[in-house]
PDB file of N, CA, C and O in Angstrom:
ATOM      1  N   UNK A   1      -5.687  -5.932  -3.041  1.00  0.00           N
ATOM      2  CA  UNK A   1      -5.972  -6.433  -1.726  1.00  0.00           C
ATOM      3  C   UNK A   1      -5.792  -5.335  -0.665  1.00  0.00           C
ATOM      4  O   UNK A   1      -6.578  -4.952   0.202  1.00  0.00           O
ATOM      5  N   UNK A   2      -4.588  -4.946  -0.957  1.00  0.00           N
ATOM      6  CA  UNK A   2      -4.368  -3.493   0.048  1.00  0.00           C
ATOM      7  C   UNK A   2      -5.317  -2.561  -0.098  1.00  0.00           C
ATOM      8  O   UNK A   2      -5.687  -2.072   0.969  1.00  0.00           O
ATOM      9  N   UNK A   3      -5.991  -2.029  -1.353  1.00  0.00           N
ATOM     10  CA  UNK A   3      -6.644  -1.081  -1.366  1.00  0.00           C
ATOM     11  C   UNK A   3      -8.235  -1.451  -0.777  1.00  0.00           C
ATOM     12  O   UNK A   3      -9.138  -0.707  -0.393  1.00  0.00           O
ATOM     13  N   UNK A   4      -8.141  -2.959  -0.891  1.00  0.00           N
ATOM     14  CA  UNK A   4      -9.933  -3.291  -0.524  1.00  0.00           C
ATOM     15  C   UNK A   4     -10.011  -3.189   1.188  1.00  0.00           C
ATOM     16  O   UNK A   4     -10.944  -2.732   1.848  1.00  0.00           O
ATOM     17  N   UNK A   5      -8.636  -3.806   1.715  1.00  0.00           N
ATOM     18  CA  UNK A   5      -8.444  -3.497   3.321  1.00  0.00           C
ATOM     19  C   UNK A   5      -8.497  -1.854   3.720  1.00  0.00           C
ATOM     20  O   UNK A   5      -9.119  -1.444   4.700  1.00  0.00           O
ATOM     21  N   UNK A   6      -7.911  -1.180   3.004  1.00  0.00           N
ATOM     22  CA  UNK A   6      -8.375   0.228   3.706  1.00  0.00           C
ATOM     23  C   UNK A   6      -9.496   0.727   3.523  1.00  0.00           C
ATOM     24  O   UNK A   6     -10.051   1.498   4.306  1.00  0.00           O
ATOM     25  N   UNK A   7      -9.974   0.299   2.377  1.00  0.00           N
ATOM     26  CA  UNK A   7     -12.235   0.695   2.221  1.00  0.00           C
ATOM     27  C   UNK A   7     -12.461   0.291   3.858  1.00  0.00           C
ATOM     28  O   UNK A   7     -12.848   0.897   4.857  1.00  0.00           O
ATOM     29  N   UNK A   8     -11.985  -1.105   3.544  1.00  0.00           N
ATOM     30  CA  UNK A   8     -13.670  -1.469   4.832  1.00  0.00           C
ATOM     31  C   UNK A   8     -12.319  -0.789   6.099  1.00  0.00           C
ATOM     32  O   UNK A   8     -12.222   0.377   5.715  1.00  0.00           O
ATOM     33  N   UNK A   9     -11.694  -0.886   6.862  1.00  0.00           N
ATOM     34  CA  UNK A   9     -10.943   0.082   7.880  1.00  0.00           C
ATOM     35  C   UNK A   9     -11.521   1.527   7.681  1.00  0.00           C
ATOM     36  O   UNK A   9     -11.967   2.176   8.628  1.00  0.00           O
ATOM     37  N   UNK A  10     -11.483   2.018   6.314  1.00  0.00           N
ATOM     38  CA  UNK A  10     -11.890   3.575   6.540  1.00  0.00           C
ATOM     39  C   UNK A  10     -13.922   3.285   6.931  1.00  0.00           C
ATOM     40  O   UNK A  10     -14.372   3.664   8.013  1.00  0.00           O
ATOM     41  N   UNK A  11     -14.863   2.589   5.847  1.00  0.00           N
ATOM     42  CA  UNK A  11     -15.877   2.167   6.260  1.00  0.00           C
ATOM     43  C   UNK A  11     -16.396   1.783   7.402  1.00  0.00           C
ATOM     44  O   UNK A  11     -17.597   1.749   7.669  1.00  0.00           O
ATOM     45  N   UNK A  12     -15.313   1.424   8.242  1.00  0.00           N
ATOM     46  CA  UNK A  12     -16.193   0.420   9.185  1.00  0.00           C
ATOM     47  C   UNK A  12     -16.586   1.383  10.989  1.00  0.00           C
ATOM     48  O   UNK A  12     -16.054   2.356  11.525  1.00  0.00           O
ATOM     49  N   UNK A  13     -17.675   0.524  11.375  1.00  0.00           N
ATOM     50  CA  UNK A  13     -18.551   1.846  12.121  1.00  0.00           C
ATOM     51  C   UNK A  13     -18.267   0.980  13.506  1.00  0.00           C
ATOM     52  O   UNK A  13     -18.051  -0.213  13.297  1.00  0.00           O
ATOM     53  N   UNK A  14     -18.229   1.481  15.128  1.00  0.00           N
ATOM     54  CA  UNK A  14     -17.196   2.572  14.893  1.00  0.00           C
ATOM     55  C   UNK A  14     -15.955   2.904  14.278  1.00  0.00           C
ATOM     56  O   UNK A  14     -15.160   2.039  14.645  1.00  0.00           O
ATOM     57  N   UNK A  15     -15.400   3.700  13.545  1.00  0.00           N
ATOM     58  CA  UNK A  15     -13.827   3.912  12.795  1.00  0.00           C
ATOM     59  C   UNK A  15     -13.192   3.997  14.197  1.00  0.00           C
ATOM     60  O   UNK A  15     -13.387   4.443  15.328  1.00  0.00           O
ATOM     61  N   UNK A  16     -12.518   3.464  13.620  1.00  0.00           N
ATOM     62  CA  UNK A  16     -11.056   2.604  14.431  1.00  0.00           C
ATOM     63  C   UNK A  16      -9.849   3.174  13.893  1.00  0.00           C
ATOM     64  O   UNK A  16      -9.596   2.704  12.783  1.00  0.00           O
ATOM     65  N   UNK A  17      -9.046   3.999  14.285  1.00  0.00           N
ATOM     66  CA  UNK A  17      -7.984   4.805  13.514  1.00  0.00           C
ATOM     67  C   UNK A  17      -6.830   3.349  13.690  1.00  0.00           C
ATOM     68  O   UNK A  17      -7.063   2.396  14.434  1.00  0.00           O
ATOM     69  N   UNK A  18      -5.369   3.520  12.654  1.00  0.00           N
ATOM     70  CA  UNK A  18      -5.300   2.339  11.732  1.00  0.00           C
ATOM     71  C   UNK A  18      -3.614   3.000  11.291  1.00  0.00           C
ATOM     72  O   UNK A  18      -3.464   4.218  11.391  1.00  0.00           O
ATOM     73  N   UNK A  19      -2.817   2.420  10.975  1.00  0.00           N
ATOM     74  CA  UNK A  19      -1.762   2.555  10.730  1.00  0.00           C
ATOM     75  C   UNK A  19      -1.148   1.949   8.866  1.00  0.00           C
ATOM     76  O   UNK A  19      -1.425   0.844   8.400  1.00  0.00           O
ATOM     77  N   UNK A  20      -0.420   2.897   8.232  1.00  0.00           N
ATOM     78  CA  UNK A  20      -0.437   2.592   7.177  1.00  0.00           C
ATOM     79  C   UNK A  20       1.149   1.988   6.835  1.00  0.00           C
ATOM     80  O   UNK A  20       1.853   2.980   6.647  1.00  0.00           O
ATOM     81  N   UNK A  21       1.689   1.160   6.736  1.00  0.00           N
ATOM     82  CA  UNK A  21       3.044   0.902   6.978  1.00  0.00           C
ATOM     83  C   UNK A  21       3.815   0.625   5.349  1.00  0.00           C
ATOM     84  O   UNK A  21       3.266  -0.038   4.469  1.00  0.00           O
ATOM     85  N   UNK A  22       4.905   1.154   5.231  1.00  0.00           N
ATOM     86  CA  UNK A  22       5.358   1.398   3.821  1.00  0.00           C
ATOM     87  C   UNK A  22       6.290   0.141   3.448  1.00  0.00           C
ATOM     88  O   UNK A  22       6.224  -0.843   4.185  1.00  0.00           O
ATOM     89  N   UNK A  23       7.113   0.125   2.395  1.00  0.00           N
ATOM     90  CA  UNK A  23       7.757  -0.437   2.180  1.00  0.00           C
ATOM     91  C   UNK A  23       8.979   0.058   3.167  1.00  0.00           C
ATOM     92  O   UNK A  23       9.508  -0.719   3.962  1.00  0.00           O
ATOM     93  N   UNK A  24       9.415   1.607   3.013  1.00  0.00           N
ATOM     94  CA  UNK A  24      10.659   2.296   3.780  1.00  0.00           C
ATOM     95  C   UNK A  24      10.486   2.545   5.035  1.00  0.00           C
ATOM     96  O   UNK A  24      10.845   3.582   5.593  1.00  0.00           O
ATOM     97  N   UNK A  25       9.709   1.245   5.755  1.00  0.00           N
ATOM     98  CA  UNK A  25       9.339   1.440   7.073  1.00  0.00           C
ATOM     99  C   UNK A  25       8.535   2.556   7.869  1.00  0.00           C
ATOM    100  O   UNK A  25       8.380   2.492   9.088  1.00  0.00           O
ATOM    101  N   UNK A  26       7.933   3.800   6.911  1.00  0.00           N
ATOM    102  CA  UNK A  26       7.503   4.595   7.417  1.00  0.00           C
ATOM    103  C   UNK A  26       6.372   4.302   7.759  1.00  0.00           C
ATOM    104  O   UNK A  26       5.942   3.297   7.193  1.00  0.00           O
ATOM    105  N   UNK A  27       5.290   5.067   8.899  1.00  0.00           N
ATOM    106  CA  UNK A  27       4.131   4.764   9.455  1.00  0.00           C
ATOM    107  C   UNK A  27       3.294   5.968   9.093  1.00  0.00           C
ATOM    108  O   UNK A  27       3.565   7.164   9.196  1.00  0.00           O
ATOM    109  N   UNK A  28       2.352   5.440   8.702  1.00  0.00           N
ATOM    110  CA  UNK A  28       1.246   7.172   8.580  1.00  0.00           C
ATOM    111  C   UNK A  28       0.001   6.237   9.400  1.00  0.00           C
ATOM    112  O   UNK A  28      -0.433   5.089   9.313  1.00  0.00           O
ATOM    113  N   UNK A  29      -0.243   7.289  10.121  1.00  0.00           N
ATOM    114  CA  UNK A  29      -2.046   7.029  11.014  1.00  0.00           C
ATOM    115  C   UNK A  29      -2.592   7.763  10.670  1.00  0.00           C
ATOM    116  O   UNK A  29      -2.381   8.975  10.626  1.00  0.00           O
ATOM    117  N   UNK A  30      -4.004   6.727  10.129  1.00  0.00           N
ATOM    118  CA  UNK A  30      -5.319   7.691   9.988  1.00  0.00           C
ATOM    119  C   UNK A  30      -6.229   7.532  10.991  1.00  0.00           C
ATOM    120  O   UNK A  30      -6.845   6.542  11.386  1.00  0.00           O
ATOM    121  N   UNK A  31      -6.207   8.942  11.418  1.00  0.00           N
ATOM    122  CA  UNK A  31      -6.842   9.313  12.630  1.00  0.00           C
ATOM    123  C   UNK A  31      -8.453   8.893  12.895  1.00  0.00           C
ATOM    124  O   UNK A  31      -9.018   8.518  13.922  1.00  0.00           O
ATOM    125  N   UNK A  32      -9.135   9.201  11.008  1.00  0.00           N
ATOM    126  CA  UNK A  32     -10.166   9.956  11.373  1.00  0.00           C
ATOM    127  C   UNK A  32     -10.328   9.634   9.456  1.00  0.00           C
ATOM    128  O   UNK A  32      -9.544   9.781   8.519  1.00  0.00           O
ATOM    129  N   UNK A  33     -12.029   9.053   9.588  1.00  0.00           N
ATOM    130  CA  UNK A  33     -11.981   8.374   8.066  1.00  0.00           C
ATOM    131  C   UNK A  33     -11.834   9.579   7.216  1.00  0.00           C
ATOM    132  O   UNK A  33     -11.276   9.384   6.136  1.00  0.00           O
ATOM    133  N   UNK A  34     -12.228  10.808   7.490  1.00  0.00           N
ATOM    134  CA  UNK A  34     -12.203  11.778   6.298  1.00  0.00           C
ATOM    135  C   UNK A  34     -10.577  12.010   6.713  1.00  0.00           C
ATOM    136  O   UNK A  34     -10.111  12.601   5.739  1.00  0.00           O
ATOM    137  N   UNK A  35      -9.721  11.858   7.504  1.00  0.00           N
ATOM    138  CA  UNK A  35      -7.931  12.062   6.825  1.00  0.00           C
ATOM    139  C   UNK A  35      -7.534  11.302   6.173  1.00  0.00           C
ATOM    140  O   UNK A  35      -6.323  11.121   6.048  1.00  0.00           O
ATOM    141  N   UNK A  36      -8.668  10.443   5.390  1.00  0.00           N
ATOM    142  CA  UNK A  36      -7.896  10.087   4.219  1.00  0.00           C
ATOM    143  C   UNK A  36      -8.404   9.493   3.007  1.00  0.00           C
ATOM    144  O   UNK A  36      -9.413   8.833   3.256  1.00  0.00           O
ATOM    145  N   UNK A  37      -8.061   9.479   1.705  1.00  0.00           N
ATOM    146  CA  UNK A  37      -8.992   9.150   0.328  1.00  0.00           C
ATOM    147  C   UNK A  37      -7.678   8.565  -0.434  1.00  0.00           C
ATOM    148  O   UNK A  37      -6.505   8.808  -0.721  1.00  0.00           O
ATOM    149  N   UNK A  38      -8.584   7.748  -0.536  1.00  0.00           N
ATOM    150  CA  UNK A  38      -8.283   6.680  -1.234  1.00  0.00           C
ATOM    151  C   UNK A  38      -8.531   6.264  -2.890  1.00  0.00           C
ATOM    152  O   UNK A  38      -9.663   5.855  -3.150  1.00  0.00           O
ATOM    153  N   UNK A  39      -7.537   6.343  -4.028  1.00  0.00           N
ATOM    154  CA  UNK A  39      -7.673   6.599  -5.148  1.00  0.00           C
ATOM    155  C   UNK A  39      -7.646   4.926  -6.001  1.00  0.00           C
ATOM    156  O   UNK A  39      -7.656   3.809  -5.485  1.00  0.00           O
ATOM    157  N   UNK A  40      -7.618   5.244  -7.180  1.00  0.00           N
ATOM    158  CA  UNK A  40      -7.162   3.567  -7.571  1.00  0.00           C
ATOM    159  C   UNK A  40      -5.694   3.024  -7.151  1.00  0.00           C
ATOM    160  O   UNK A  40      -5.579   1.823  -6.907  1.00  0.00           O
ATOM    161  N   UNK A  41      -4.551   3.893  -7.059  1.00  0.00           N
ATOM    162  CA  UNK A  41      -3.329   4.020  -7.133  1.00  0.00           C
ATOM    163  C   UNK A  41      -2.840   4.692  -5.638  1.00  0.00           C
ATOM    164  O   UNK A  41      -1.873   4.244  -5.023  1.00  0.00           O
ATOM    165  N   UNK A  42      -3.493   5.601  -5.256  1.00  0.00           N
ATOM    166  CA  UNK A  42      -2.570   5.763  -3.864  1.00  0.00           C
ATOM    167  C   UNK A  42      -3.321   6.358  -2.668  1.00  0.00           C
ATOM    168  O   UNK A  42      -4.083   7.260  -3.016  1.00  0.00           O
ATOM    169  N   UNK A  43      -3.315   6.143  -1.575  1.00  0.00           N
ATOM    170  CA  UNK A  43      -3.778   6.709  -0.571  1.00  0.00           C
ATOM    171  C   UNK A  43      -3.254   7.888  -0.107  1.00  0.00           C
ATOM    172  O   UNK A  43      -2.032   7.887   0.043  1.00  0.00           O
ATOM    173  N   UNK A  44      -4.046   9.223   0.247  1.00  0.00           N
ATOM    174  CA  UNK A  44      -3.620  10.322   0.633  1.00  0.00           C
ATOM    175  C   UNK A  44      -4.271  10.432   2.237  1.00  0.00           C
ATOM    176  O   UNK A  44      -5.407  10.244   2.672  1.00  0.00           O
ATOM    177  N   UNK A  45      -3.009  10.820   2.869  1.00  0.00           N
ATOM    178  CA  UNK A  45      -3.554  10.782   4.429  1.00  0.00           C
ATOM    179  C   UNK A  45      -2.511  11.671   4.922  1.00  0.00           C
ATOM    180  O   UNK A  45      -1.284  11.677   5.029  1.00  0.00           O
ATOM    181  N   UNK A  46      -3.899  12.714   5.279  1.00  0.00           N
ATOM    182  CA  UNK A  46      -3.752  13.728   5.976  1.00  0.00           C
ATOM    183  C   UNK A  46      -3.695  14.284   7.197  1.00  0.00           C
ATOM    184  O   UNK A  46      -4.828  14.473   7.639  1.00  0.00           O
ATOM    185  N   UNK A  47      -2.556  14.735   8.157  1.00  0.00           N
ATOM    186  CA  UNK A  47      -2.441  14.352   9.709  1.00  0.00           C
ATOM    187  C   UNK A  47      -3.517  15.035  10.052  1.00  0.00           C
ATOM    188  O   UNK A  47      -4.133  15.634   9.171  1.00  0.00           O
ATOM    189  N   UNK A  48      -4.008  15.082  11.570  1.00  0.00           N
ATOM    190  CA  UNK A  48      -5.045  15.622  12.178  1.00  0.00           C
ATOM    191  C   UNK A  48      -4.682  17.452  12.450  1.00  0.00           C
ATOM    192  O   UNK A  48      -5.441  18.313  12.894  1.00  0.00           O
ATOM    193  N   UNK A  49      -3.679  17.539  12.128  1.00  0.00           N
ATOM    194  CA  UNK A  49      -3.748  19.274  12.567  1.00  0.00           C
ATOM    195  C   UNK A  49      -4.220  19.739  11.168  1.00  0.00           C
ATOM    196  O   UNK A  49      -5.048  20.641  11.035  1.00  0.00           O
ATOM    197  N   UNK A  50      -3.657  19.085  10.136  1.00  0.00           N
ATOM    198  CA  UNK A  50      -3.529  19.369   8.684  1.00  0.00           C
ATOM    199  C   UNK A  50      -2.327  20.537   8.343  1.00  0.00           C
ATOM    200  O   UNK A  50      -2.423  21.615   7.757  1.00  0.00           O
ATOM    201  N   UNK A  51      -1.545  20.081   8.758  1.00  0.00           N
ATOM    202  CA  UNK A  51      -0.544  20.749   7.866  1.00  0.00           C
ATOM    203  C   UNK A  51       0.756  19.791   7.729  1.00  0.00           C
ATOM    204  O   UNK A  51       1.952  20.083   7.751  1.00  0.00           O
ATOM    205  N   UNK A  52      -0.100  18.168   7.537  1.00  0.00           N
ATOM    206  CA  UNK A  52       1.107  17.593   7.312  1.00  0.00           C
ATOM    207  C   UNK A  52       0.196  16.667   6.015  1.00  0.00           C
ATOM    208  O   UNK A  52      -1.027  16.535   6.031  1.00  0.00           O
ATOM    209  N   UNK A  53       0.938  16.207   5.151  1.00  0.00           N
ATOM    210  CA  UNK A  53       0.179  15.270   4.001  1.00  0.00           C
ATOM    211  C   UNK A  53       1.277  14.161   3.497  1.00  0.00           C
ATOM    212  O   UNK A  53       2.357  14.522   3.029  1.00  0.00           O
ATOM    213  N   UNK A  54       0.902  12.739   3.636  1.00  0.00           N
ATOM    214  CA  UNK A  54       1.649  11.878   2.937  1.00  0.00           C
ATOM    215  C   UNK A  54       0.378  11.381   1.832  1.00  0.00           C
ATOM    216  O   UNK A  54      -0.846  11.262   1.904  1.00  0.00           O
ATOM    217  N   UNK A  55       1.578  11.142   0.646  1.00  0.00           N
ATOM    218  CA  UNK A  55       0.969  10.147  -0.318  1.00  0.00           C
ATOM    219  C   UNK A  55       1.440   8.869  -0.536  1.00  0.00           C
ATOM    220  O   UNK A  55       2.618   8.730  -0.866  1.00  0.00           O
ATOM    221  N   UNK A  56       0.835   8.066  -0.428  1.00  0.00           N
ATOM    222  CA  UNK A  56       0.942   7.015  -0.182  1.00  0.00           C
ATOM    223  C   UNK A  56       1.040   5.953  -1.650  1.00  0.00           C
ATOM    224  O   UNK A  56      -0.105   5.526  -1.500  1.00  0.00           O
ATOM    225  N   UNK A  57       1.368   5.459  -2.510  1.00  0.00           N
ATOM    226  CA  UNK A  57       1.659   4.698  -3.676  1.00  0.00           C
ATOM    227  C   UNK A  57       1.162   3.394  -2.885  1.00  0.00           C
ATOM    228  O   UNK A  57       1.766   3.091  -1.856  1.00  0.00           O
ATOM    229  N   UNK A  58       0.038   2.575  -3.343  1.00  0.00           N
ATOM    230  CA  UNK A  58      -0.578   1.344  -2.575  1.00  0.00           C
ATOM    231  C   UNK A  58       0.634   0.497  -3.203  1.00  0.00           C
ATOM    232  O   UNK A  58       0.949  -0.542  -2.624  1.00  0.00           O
ATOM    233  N   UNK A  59       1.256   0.848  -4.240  1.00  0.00           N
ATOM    234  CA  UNK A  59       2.122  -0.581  -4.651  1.00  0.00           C
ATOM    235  C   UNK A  59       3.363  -0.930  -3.298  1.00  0.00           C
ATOM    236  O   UNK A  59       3.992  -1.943  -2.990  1.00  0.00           O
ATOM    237  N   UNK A  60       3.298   0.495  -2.734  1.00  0.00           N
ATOM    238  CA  UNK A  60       4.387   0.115  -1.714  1.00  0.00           C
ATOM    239  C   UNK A  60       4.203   0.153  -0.666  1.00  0.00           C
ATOM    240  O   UNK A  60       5.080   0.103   0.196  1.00  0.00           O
ATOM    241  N   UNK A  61       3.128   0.241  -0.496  1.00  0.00           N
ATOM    242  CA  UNK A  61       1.897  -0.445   0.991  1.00  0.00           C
ATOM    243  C   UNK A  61       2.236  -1.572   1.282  1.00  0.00           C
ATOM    244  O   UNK A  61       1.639  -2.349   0.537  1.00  0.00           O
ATOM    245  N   UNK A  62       3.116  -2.283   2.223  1.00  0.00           N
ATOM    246  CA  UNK A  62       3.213  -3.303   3.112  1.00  0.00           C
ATOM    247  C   UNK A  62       1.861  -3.865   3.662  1.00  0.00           C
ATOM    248  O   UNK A  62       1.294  -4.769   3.049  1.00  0.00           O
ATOM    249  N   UNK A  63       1.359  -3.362   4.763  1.00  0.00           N
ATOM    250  CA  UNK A  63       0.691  -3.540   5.342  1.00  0.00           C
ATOM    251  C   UNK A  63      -0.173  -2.076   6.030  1.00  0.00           C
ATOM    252  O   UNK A  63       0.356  -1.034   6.417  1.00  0.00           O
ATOM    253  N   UNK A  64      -1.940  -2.497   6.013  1.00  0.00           N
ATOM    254  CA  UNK A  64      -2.249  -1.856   7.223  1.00  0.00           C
ATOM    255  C   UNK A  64      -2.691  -1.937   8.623  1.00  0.00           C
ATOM    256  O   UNK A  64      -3.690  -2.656   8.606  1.00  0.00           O
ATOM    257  N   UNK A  65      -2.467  -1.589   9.730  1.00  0.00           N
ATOM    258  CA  UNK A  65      -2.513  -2.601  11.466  1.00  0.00           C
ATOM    259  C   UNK A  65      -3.903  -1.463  11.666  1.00  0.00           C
ATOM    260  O   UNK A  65      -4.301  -0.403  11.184  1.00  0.00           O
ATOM    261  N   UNK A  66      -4.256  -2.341  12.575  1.00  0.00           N
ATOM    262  CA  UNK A  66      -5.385  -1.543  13.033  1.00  0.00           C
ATOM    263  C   UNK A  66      -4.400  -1.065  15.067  1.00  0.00           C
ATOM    264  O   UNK A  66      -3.732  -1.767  15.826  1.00  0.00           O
ATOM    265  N   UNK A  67      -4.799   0.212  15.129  1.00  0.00           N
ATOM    266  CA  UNK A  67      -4.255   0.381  16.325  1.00  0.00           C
ATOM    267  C   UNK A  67      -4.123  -0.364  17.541  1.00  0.00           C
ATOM    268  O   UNK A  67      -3.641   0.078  18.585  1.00  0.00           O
ATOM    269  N   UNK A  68      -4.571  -1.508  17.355  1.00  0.00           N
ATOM    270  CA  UNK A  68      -4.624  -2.912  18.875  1.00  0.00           C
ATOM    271  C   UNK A  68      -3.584  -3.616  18.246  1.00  0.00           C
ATOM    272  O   UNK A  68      -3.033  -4.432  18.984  1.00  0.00           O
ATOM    273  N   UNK A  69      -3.048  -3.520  16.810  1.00  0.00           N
ATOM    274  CA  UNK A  69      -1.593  -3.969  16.670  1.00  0.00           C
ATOM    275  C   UNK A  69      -1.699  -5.254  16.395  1.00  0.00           C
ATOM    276  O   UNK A  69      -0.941  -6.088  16.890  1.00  0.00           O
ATOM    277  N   UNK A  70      -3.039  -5.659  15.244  1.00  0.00           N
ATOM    278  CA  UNK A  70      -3.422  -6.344  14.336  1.00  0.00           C
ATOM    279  C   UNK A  70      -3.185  -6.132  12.952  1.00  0.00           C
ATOM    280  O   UNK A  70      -3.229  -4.935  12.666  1.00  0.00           O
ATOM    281  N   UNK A  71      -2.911  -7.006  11.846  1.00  0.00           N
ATOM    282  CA  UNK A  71      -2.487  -6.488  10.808  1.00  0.00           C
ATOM    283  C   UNK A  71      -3.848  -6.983  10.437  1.00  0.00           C
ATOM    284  O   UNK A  71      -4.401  -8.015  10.817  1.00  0.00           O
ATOM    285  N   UNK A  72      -4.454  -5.701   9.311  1.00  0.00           N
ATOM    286  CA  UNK A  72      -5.722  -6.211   8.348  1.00  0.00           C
ATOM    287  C   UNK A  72      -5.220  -7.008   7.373  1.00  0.00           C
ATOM    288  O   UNK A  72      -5.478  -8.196   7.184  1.00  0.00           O
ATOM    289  N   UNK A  73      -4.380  -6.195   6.671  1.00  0.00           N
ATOM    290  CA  UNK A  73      -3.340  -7.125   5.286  1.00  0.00           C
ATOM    291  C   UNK A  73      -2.369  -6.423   4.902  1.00  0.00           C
ATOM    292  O   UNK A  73      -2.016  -5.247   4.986  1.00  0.00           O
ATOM    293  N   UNK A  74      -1.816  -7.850   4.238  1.00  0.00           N
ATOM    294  CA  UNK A  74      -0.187  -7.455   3.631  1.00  0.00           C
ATOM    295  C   UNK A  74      -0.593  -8.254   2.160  1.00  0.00           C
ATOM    296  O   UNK A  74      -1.466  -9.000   1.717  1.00  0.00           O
ATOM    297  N   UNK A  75       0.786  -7.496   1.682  1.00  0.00           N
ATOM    298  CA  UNK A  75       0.819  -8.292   0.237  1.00  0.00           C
ATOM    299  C   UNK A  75       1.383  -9.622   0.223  1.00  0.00           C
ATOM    300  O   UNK A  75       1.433 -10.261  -0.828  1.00  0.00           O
TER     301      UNK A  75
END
């Protein structure tokens, strides 16, 4: 479910940058649909300067908000 919510968020036209929220409360924003790819197993999102990289494990994907501070989905 988590992984089908970040397709259409990274897909969707105009991209709408989007917040990735963890289990350990951490936040990663994707700025920008190419900062980030998306695997069967984990999302990699890459900050906008690029010299920062989280990997992301979808099993411990909480939720992702879209920046107006809507949640797309949770588990």
């Amino acid at each position: 479910m988590i992984a089908k919510a970040v397709r259409q968020l990274l897909s969707h036209k105009p991209f709408q940058s989007f917040d990735v929220v963890l289990l350990s409360g951490q936040r990663h924003r994707v700025r920008h649909p190419e900062c980030a790819v998306l695997t069967k197993t984990q999302l990699v999102v890459v900050g906008p300067d690029a010299d920062s990289v989280a990997i992301c494990q979808l099993l411990h994907v909480v939720s992702v908000e879209k920046r107006n501070g809507r949640k797309s989905s949770s588990k």
